[in-house]
C-alpha positions, -999 to 999 in steps of 0.1 A, spaced: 58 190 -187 45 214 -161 14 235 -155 11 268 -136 14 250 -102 29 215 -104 62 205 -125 60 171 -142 95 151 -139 106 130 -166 120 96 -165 121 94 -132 135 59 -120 106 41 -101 125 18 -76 136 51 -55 98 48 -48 94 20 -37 95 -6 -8 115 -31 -27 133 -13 -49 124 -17 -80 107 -7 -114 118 14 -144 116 48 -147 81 68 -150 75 88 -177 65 119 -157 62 119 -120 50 145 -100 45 154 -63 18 170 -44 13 182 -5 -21 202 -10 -57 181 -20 -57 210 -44 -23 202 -56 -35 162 -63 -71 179 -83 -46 200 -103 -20 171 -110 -51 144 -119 -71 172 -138 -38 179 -159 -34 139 -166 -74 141 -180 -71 168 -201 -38 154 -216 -55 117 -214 -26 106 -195 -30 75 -175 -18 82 -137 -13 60 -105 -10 76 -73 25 62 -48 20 68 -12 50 50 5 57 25 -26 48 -9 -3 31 -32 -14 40 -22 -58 58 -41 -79 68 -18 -114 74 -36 -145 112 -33 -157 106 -9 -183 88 13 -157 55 31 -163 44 46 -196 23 75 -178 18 98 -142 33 86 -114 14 113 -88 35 107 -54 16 117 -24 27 135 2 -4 148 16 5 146 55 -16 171 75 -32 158 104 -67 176 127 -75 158 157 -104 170 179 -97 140 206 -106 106 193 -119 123 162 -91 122 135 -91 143 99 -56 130 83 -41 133 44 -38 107 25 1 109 25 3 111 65 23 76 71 0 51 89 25 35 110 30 72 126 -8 77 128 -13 40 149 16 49 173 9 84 182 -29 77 189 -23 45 206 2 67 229 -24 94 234 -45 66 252 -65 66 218 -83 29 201 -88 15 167 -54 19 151 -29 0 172 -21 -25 148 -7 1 121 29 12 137 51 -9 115 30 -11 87 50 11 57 22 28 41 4 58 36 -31 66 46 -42 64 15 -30 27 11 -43 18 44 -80 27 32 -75 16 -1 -65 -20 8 -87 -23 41 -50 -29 59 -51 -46 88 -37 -70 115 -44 -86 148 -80 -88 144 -82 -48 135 -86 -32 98 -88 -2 88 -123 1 75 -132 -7 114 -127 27 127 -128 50 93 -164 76 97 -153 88 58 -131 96 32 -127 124 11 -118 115 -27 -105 126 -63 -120 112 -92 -104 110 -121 -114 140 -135 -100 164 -103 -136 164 -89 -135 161 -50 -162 139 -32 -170 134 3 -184 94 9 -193 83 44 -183 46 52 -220 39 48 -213 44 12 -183 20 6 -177 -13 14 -150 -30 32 -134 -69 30 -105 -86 35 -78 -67 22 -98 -49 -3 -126 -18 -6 -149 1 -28 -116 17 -41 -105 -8 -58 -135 -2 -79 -130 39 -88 -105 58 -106 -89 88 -88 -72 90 -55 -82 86 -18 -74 123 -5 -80 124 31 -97 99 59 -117 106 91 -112 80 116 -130 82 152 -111 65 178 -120 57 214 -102 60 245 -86 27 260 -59 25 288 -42 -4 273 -37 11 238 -2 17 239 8 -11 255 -12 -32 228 7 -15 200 41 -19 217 32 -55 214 20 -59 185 49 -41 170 78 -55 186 61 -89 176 60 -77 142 96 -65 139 106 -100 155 88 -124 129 91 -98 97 119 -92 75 121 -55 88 159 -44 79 150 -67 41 140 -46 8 101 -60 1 71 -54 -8 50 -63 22 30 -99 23 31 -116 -15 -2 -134 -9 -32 -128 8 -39 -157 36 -68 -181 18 -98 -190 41 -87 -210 69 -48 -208 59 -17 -189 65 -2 -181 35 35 -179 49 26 -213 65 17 -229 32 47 -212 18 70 -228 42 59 -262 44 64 -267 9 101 -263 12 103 -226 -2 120 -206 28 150 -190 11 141 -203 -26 152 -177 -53 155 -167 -82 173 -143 -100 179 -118 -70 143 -127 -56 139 -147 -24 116 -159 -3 125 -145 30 138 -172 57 121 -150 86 87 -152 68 79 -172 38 53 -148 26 76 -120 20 99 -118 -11 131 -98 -5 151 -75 -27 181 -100 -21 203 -91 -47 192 -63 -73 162 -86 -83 140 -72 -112 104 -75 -114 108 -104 -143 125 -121 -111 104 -114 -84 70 -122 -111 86 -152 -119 89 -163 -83 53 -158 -75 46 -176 -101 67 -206 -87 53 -201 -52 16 -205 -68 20 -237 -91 41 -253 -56 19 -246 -34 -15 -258 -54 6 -289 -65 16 -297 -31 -9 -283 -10 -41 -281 -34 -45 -247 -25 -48 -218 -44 -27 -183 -37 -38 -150 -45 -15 -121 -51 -12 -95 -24 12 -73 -43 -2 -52 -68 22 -53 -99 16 -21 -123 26 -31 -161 44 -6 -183 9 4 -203 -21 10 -185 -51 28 -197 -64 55 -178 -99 39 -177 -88 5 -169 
């Protein structure tokens, strides 16, 4: 399928887009670099009732086996304006590259970010954050696609922000761009040096996954939980639970998403029987069918 702008792919395998490498294959997948591009792409999925999910960098997605029985619209919307602390960035524009080059200008707000695989986009989307920082703490507003190729401009006094989750989570469409407003601070890039070496020593950096499996419930760690009921390195299939941090689940050995589903599911029902605690899922999986006005 293609339209006078954008060319459709067919069948495209879905783990070469993602984090933890795997999923079936989409039936159409297309990629954009303009906000014009993204309208055209989402405008084309309305007209031809399509449903469409937009991929940034693929983290924190689990595909079904069978893949994705609709649009997959990859993102690669990566420009970047700054006007000092004042940032306008796409929605593609990786955010681990956005929280180390500001925090090396001398710029904070977004030092927590360099390490963490995921667009932009993502970051807003899922309020991302770390440290004591999230995203929704420095955005001013985003620019946005509904799902009918209509762009809208909404100022942070219009959405909402909590842990791990936004307003987005709510509309159909795609985040587009962000405008974050940073302030100066002398000890910003020693902060994110910290932070991130920290991160690459306690997170399964060089390991296929999907980014944290659970969020943390109130007053808990999830990994701790995780841990203490004797799950470090528990698999199944070729799903593990990492042995650097038990609230990742590695790509060990060409695990499917029936393996990796299947594990979470183990994880949950130990965890409430031993612990009396109840996980929630951090990782978004994506079934093979999903209406576009779900």
């Amino acid at each position: 399928m293609s339209t006078n702008e954008t060319t459709f792919a067919e069948n495209v395998p879905l783990s070469r887009y993602t984090t933890l490498g795997v999923g079936g294959p989409a039936r159409y997948l297309v990629s954009v670099d303009t906000v014009a591009l993204l309208q055209n792409a989402i405008r084309t999925c309305y007209n031809h009732r399509l449903p469409f999910l937009i991929l940034g960098k693929g983290s924190n997605s689990l595909f079904d086996d069978k893949g994705f029985d609709g649009v997959i619209i990859l993102n690669k919307i990566s420009f970047l304006k700054q006007e000092g602390g004042r940032l306008y960035v796409g929605s593609g524009y990786s955010f681990s590259r956005l929280g180390m080059k500001t925090a090396r200008e001398g710029w904070s707000g977004l030092e927590f970010a360099g390490g963490i695989p995921c667009s932009v986009g993502g970051a807003v989307y899922m309020n991302a954050g770390a440290n004591g920082q999230e995203t929704g703490d420095t955005l001013v507003e985003v620019e946005f696609v509904d799902d009918t190729g209509l762009l809208q401009l909404f100022s942070k006094n219009d959405l909402s922000f909590n842990y791990r989750s936004s307003s987005f989570h709510q509309m159909q469409g795609s985040i587009a761009s962000a405008t974050f407003l940073l302030h100066q601070s002398e000890q910003a890039k020693e902060k994110q040096s910290e932070l991130l070496s920290y991160r690459k020593k306690t997170q399964p950096y060089s390991d296929k996954s999907a980014g944290c499996a659970f969020r943390n419930p109130p007053g808990y760690s999830a990994g701790a939980l995780i841990d203490q009921c004797q799950l470090k390195g528990y698999s199944m299939g070729g799903a593990q639970v990492s042995t650097m941090h038990c609230n990742f689940i590695i790509n060990a050995n060409n695990a499917t998403a029936k393996d990796v589903l299947a594990l979470m599911q183990h994880i949950k029902e130990e965890v409430l029987k031993q612990k009396g605690v109840i996980l929630e899922e951090e990782i978004r999986y994506i079934p093979y069918n999903r209406d576009r006005q779900d």
